[in-house]
KELO-527168 format. One record per residue: x, y, z of N, C-alpha, C, O in turn. Coordinates in steps of 0.2 Angstrom, whole numbers, plus 5000, padded with zeros to 4 digits. Layout:
// KELO-527168
XYZXYZXYZXYZ...
//
This chain:
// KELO-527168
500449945000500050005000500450065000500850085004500350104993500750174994500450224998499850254998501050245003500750335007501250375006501850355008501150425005501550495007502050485014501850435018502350505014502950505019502650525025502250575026503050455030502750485037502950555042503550575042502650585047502850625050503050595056502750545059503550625059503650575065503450605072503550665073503150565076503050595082503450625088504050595089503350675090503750705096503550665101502950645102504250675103504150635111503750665117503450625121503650715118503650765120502850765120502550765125502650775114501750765115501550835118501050815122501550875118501150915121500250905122499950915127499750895117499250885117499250805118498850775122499650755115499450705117499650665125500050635125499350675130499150675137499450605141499850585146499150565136499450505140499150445136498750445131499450385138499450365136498850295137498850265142498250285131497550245133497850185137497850185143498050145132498250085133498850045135498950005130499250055140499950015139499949945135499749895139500049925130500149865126500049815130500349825136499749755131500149705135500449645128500249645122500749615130500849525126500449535119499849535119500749555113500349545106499949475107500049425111499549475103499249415098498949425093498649475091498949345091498449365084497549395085497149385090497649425080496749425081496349375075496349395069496049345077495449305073494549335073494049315076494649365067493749375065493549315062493849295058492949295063492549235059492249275055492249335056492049225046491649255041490949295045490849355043490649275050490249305054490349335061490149325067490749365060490949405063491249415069491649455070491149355074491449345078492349355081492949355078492049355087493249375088493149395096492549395098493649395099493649405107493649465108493749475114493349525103493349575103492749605107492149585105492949655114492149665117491649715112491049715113492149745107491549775105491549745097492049735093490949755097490849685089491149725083491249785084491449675077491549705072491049715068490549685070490949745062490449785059490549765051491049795049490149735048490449735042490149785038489649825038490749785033490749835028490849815021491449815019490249795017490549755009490849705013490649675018491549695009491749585010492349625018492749585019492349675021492849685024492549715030492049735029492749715038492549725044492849795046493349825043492449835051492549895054492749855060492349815063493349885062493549855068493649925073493749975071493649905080493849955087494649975087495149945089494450035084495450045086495750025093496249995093495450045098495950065104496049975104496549955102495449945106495649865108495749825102495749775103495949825096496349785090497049825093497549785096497049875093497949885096498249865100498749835099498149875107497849835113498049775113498449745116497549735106497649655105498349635101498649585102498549685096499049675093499849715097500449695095499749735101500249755106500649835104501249855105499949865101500249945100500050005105499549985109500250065106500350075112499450135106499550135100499050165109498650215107498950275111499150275117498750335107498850395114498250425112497950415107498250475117497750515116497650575119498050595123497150625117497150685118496850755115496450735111496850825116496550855113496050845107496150885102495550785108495050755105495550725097495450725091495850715099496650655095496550585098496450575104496650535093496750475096497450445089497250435083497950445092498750435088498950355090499250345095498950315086499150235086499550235078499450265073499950185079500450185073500450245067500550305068500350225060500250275056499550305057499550355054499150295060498450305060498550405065498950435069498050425063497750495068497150495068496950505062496850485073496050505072495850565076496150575082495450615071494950665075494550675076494150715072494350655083493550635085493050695084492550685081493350755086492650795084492650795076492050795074493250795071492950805064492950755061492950765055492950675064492850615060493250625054492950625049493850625056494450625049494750585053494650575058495350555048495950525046496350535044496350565038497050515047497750525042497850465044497850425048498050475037498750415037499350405034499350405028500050415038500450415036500650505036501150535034500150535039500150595040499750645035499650705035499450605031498950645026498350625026498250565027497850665025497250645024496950595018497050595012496650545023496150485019495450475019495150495024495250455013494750455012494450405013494450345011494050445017493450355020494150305025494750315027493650235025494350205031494150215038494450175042493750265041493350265049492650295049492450345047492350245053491750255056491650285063492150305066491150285066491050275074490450245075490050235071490550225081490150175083489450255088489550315089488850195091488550245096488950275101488850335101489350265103489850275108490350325106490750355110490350335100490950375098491850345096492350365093491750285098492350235098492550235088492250215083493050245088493150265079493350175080493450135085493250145073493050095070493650105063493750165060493950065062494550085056494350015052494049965054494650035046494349965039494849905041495349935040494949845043495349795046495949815041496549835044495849805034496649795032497049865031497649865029496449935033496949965034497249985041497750015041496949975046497249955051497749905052498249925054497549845050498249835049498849855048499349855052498849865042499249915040499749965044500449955045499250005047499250045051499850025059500350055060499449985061499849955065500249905063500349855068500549895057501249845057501049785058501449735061500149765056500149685057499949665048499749705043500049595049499949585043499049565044498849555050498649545038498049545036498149515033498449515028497749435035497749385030497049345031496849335036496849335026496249265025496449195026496849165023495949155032496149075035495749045030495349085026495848975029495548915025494848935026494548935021494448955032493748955032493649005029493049025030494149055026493649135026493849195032493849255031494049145037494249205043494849245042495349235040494649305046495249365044495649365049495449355055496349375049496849355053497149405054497249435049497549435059497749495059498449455064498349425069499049465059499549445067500049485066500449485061500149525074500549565076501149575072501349525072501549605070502049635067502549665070502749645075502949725067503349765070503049845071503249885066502849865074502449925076502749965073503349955073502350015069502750055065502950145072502750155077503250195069503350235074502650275073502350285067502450305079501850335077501950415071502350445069501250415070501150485064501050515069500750495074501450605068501150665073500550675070500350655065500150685075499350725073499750795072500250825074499150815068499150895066498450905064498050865062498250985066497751025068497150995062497250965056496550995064496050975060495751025056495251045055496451045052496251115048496351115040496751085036495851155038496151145028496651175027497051165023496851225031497551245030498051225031498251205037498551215025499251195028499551165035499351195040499751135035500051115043500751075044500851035040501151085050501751075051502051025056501951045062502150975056502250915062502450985068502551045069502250935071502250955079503250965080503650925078503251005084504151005086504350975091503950955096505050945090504950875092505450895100506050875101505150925104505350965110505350895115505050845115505750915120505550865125505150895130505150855135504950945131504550955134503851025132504051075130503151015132503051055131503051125127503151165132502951145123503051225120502851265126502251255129503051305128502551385131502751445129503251465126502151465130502151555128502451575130502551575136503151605125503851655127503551735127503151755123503751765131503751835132504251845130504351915130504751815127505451845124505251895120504751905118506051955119505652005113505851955104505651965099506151905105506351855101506051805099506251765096505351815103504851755101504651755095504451805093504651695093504151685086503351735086503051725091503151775080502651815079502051775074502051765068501451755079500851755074500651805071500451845074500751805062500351835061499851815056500151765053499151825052498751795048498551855046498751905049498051875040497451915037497251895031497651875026496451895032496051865027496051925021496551965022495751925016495751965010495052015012494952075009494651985018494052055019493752025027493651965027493552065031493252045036492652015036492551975040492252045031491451995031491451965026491851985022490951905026491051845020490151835020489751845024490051815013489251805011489351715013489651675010488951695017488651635018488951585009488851595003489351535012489751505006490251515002490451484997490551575003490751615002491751595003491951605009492351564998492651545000493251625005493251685004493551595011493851655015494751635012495051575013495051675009495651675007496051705015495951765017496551645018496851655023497551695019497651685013498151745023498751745022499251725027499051755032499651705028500051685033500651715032501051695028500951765036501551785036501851785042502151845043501951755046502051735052502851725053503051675051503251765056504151755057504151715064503751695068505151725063505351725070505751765068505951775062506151805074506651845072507251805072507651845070507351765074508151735073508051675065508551635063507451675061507451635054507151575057506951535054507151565063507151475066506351455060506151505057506151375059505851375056505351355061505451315066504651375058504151365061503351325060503051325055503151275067502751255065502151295068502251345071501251255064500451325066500151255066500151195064499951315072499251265074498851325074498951385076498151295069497451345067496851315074496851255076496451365074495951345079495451385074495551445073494751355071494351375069494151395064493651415062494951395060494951405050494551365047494451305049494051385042493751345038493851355032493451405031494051345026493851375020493451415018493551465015492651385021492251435020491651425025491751375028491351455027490951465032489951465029489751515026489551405030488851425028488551445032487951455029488451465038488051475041488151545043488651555045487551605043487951675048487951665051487451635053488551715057488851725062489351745060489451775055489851735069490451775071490951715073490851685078491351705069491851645068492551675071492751725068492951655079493551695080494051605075493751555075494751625074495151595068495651615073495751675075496051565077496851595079497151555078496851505077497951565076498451565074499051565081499051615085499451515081499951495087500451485082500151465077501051485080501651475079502051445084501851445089502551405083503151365088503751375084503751375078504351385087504951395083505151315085504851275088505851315081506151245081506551215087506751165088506551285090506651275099506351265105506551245111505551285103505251265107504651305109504151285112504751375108504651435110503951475106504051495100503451475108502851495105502651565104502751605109502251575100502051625101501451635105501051595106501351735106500551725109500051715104500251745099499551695104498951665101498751725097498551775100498751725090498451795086497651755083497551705080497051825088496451785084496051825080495851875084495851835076495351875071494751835071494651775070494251895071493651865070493351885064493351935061492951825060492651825053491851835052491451785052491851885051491051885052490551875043490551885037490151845047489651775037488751825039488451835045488751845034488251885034487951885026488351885021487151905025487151905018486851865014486751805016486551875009486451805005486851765003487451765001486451705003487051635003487251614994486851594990488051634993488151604986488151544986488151524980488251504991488551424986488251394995488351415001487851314994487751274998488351234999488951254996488351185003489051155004488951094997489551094995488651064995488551044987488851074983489351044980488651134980488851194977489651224978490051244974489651204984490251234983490751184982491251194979490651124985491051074982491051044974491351004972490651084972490651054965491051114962491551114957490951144964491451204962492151204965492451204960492351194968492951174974493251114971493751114967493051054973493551014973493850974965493650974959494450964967494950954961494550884961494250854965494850874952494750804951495250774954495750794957494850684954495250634961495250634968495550594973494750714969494650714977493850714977493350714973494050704985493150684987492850734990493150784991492050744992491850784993491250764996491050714994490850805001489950745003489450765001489250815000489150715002488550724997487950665000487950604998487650675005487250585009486650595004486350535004486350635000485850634996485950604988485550614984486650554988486650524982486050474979485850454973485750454983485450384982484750424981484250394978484550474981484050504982483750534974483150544972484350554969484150544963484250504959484650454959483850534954483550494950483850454946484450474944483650394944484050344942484250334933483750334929484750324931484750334923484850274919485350234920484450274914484450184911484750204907484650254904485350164905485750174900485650124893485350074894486050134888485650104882486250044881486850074881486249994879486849944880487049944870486649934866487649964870487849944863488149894862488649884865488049834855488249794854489149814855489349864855489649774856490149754855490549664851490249614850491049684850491249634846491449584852491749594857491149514849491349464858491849454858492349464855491849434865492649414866492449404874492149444878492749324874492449294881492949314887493549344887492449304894493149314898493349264903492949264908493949234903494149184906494449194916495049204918493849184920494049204926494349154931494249094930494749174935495049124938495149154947495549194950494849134949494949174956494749114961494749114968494549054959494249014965494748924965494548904960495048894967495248934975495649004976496249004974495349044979495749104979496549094983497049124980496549064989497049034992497348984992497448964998497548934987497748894988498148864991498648894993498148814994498548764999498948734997499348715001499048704991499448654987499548694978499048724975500148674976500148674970499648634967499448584969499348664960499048644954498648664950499048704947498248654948497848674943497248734944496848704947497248784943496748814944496048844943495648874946496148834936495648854931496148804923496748804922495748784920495748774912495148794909494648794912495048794902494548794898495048794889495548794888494448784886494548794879494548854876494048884879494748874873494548944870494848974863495348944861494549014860494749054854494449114851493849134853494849144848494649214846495049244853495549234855494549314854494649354857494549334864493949304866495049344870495049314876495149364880495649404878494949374887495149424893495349364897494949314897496049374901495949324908496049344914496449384915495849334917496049364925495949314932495549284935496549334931496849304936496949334943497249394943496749294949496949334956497049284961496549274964497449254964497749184970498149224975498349284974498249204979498749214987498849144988498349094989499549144988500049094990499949064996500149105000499649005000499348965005499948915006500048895011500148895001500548835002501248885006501448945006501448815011502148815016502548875011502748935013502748845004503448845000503248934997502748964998503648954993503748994989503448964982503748914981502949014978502948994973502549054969502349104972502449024961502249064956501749054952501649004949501149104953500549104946500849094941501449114941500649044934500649024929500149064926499849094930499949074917499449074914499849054907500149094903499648974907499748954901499248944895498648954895499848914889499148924883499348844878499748824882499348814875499648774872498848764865498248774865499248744858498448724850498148654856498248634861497748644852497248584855497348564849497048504849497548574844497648514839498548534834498848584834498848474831499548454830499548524827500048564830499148554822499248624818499848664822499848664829500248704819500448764826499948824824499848844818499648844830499348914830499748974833500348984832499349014837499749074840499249114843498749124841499449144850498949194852499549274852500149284853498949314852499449374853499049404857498449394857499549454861499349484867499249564866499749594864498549584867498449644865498749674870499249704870498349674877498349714885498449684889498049644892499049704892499249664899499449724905499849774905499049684909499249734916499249654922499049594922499649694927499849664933500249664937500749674936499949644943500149644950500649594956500249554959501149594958501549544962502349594965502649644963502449554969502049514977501749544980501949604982501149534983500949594990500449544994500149494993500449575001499849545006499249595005498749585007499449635001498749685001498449684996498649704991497849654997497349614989497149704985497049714979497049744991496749794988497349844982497049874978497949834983498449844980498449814974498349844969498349734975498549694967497649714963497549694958497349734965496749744961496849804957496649814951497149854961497249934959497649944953497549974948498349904955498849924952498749864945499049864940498549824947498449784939497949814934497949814928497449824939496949864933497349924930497649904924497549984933497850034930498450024924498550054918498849974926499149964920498849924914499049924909498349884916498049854912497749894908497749874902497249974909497150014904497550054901497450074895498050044906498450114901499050064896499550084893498850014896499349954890499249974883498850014883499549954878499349944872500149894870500749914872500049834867500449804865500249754861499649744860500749714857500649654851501149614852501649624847501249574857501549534858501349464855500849444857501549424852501349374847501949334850502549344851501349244852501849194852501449144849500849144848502049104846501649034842501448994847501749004853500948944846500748884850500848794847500548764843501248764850501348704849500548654853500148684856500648594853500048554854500448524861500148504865501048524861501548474866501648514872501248504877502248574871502148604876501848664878501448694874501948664884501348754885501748824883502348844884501448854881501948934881501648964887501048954890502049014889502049064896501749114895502149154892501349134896500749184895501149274901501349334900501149224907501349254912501749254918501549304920502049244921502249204925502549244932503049274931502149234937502149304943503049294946503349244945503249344948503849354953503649294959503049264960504049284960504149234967503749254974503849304978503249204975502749224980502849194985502749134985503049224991503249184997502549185001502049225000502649125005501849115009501449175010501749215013500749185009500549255010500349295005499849335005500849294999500849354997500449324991500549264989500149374987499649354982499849394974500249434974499549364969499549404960499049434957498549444960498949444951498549464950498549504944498549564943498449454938498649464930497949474926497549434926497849534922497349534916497649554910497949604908497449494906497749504901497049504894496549464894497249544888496949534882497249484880497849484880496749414876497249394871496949394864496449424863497149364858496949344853497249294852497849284854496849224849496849164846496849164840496449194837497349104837497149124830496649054828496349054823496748994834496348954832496348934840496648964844495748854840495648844845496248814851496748774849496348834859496848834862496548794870495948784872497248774875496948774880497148814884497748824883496948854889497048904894496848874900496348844901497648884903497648864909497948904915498548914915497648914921498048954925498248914931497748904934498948894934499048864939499648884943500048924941499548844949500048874955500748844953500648804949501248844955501748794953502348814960502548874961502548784963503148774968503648814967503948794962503948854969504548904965505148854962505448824966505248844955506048794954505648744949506048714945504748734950504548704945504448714939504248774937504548664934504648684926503648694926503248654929503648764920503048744920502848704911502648714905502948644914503048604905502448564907502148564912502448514901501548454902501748424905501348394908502448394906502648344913502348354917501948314919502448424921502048434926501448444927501048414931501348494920500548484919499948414922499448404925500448374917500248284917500048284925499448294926500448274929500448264936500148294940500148274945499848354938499548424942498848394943498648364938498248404952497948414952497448474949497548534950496848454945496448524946496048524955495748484958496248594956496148604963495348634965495248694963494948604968494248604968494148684971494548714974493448714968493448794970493348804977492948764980493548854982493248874986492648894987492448924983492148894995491548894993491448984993490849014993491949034992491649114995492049134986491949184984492249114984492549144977492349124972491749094973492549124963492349094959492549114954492749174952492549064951492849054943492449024937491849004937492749024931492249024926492349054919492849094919492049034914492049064908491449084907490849054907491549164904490849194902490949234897491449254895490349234894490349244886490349334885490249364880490549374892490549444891491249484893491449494899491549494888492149524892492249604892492549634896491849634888491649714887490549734890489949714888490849774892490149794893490049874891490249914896489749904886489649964881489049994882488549964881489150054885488150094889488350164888488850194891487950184883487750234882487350274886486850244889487350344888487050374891487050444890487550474889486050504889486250564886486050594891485450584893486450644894486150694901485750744898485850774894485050734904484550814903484750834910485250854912483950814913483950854920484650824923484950774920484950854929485350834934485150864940484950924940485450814946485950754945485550704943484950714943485850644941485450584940485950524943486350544947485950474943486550434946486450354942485950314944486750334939486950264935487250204940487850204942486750164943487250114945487650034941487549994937487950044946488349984943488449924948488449924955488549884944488949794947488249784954488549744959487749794956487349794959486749714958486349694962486849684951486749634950485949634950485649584952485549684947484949714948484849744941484649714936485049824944484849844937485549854932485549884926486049814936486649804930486749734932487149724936486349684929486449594929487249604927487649634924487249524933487749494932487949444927487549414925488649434924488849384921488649324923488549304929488449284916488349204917488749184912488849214907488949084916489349064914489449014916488948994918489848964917490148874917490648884920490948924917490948854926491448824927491548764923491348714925492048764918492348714914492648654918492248604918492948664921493048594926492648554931492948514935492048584931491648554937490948544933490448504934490948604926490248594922489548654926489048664925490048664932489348724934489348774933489848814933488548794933488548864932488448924935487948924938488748964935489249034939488749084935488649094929488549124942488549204941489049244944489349244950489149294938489849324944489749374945489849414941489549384952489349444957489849514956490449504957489649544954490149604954490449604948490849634947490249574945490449564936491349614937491449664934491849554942492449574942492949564935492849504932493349584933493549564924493349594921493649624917492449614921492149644915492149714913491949754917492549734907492449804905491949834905491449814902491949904909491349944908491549994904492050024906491350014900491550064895490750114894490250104891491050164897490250214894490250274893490650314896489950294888490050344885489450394886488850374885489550454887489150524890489150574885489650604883488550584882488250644877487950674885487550664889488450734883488250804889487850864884488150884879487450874886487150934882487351014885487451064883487550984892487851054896488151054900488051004903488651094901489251074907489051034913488651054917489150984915488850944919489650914925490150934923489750864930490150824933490150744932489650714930490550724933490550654933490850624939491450614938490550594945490850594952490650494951490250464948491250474955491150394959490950394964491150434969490650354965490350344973490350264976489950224974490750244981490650174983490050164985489850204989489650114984489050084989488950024991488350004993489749984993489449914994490149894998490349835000490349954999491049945007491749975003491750024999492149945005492749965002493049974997493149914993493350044994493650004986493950084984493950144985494450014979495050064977495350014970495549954969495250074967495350044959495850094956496350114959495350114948495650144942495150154938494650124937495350204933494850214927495150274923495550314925495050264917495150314912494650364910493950374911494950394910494150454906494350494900494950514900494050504896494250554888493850604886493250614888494150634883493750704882494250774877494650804877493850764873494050814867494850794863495250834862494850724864495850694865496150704869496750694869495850724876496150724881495950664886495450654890496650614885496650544892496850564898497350594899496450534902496750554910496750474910496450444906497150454915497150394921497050414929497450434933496550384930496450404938496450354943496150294942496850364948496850314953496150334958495950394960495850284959495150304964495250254969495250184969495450294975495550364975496550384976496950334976496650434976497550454975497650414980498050384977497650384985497850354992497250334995496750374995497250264998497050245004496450214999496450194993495850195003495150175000494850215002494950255007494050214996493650244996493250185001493250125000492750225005492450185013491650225010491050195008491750295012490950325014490550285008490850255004489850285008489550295003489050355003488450355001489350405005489050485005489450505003489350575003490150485002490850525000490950524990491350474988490650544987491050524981491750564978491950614981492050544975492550564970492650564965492750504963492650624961492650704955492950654952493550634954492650624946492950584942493250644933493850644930492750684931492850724929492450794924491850784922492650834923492150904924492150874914492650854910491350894913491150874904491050934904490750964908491350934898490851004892490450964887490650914885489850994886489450974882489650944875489850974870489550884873489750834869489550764871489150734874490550744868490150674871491050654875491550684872491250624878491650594882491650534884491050514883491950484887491950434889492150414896492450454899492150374898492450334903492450274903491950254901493050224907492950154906493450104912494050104912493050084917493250034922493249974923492749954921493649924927493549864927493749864936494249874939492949844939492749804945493549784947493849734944493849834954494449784955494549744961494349754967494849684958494749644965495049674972495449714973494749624978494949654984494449744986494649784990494049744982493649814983492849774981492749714978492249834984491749784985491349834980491549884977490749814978490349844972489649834975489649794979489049864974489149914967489549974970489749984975489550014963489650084964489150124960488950094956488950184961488550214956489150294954489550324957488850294949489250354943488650414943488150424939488850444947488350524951488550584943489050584939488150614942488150674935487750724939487150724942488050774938488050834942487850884939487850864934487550954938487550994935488151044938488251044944488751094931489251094933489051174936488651214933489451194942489151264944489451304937489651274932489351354938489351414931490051464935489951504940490451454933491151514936490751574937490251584935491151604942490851674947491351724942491351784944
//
């Protein structure tokens, strides 16, 4: 999992007070597929993934919590109880906590993990396993402010207000004293010390913008790198007036693409049927069950030709080190050939929601023509993952093209093992797991047109309702498979905007973190959703991209280790001031 660089904690702590919980003896923690765990307060599920009790998962895993000026600081983690944010790693994430009635914040299990240096893994049954690690050093908390902020100084004792005439000086000023309800407030900060030392601020009461009237006081604290603070500078901002922008409005106007913003009224409009466009077939060969294998072998085969997608996604269960396979070999003496249009992928990680992310993105932004002939004897190597030590999982999608009939096969193989038909010969096919699934289905793109009038409106998706799921056969066992969340399948959709309009994601079915393209007038973006961490809220969406009137596109594929549906929010775009 990538983050931003961490900030490191002062020993010193001034607001943070003490400490919740002294660690006692780590251990593992065990969640059951129902929920279950030695945990006093329950976990919560969220999509395929649990909301767990920070203070006592740390506690269980043997990390120290602190706490304080409505701060709760545990490994990379900061929570701020009055503004229900999160850092991680010192920067703000998106989604990843909840609270419980009690106010007890609740963190996504595997980013807590994380968080606290334990690893996250799935047992034979389904259960989630969390065992203790090496603690990482905690993140400084910093001010729960939109504006800028500077680690805390890493003093050993306390900051206090200097009377020095050499004390560090607060200063701030806004661009105007009164502000119209919504109204964004332009802060300036010019705050010295007189000996140059560098400076950290803490804000009390800054807001971007202010909707409600009233009288807002805004103070500013500075700390030099000695220790030494200043007096408290406070200005009051007076909001009066008619209101230009609601907090809606003004996030639509505000926020940059790839950032989030709220909105708990998503589900409340209206809903938009989109028109489905023929595409040229081309099947899609899934491979996900058993997701964890215990032994070398076989994991998926079928027959196929023409145009093929594959995808593959396993975690290494076996004792040994070993490697994903995705082989291909003619079904008859002729030699054939497949060529590889698009390949994207992921290897090694514990972090499922990584190999989902990072394979899709490369997987869009591919263009390639990789051509191999095929023999009938041996297998040719499609793919073949880095070396996977117990734990760690892959996660390959590939286009292919056949130029005649072939056999496709995805298998685990021992690290040092040849992947030739000897072994083949000798390989069990290994029975599916009963919570994943595998399969061939005759849809590998899915094409939906849609033409905006009123807005907002909201398209959903992978909902298995009013976006049916793929069907299909398990080749090796002969059954037939719906696949939930239609994961593999390309969504490709394209939008005739009659007037400037948004196009936001919204999770609605727990945690997720992917990729997608989006085009517009020849301009390609690639977006990670979201820049860092997982998207959690489902009143949170994220600004996929601002249309002008025409037509633009965008196109995603469902990534694994994230939960679905999601709906596709269209906004009407404010009109610049």
């Amino acid at each position: 999992m990538t983050f931003a660089r961490r900030l490191r904690l002062p020993l010193s702590l001034a607001l943070i007070s003490l400490l919740t919980a002294l660690p006692a003896a780590a251990s593992p923690l065990v969640i059951s597929p129902s929920g279950q765990s030695p945990l006093q307060r329950p976990a919560v599920r969220a999509g395929d993934s649990w909301m767990l009790p920070l203070r006592e998962v740390a506690a269980r895993l043997g990390v120290a919590v602190y706490s304080g000026d409505n701060q709760l600081v545990a490994g990379r983690l900061a929570v701020f109880l009055e503004a229900r944010s999160l850092l991680v790693d010192g920067v703000p994430y998106a989604g990843g906590v909840s609270f419980d009635a009690n106010g007890e914040p609740l963190i996504e299990a595997r980013l807590l993990a994380y968080a606290l240096g334990a690893q996250a893994s799935t047992g034979p049954s389904g259960e989630l396993i969390l065992t203790p690690g090496q603690a990482p050093a905690p993140t400084s908390p910093i001010p729960a402010s939109p504006l800028p902020a500077s680690p805390l100084p890493t003093t050993a004792a306390p900051a206090a207000e200097s009377t020095s005439a050499n004390a560090p000086q607060a200063r701030f000023l806004t661009n105007k004293s009164t502000y119209a309800p919504g109204e964004a407030v332009q802060y300036t900060d010019y705050s010295f010390d007189p000996e140059g030392l560098n400076l950290t601020r803490q804000w009390s009461g800054a807001q971007p913008v202010f909707f409600q009237p009233g009288e807002y006081p805004v103070t500013l604290t500075v700390t030099n790198s000695q220790g030494a603070r200043s007096t408290p500078l406070t200005r009051v901002i007076r909001v009066q007036g008619p209101t230009v922008d609601t907090p809606l409005s003004y996030a639509l106007r505000s926020t940059p693409v790839g950032q989030t913003f709220n909105d708990p009224g998503v589900m409340g409009y209206p809903a938009l049927t989109p028109t489905r466009v023929p595409v040229e077939p081309a099947t899609l060969v899934f491979s996900d069950s058993p997701e964890s294998p215990i032994q070398p072998g076989v994991l998926y085969r079928d027959q196929v030709s023409g145009r093929v997608r594959v995808m593959a996604y396993h975690l290494n269960r076996t004792p040994r080190p070993a490697r994903l396979y995705v082989l291909a070999r003619a079904r008859t003496a002729a030699v054939g050939s497949v060529t590889v249009r698009r390949d994207g992928s992921a290897a090694p990680t514990r972090l499922e929601s990584v190999l989902g992310q990072v394979s899709v993105l490369e997987f869009l932004a591919s263009s390639t023509s990789t051509r191999h002939n095929l023999g009938a004897d041996e297998p040719t190597v499609l793919y073949a993952s880095p070396t996977l030590q117990p734990g760690q999982g892959a996660k390959v999608l590939q286009d292919l093209e056949f130029s005649g009939s072939a056999e496709l096969t995805t298998v685990l193989l021992e690290e040092g093992t040849p992947a030739s038909a000897a072994t083949l010969a000798g390989l069990p096919v290994l029975p599916p797991d009963p919570n994943h699934q595998r399969g061939t289905f005759p849809e590998a793109v899915r094409s939906l047109q849609v033409t905006l009038g009123a807005l907002p409106v909201r398209l959903m998706l992978g909902d298995g309702v009013q976006d049916p799921p793929l069907s299909g056969v398990d080749a090796t066992t002969g059954a037939p498979q719906r696949l939930l969340g239609n994961y593999g399948l390309q969504y490709d959709l394209t939008v005739q905007a009659t007037s400037p309009a948004m196009a936001a994601f919204v999770p609605r079915g727990g945690p997720y973190r992917g990729a997608a393209v989006t085009e517009q007038a020849g301009d390609r973006q690639f977006l990670k959703i979201p820049s860092s961490g997982m998207l959690l809220d489902p009143n949170t969406p994220l600004l996929l991209q601002r249309l002008s009137p025409g037509r633009s596109t965008f196109s995603f594929i469902p990534a694994g280790g994230s939960a679905l549906p999601v709906v596709i929010v269209f906004y009407p775009q404010p009109p610049p001031r």
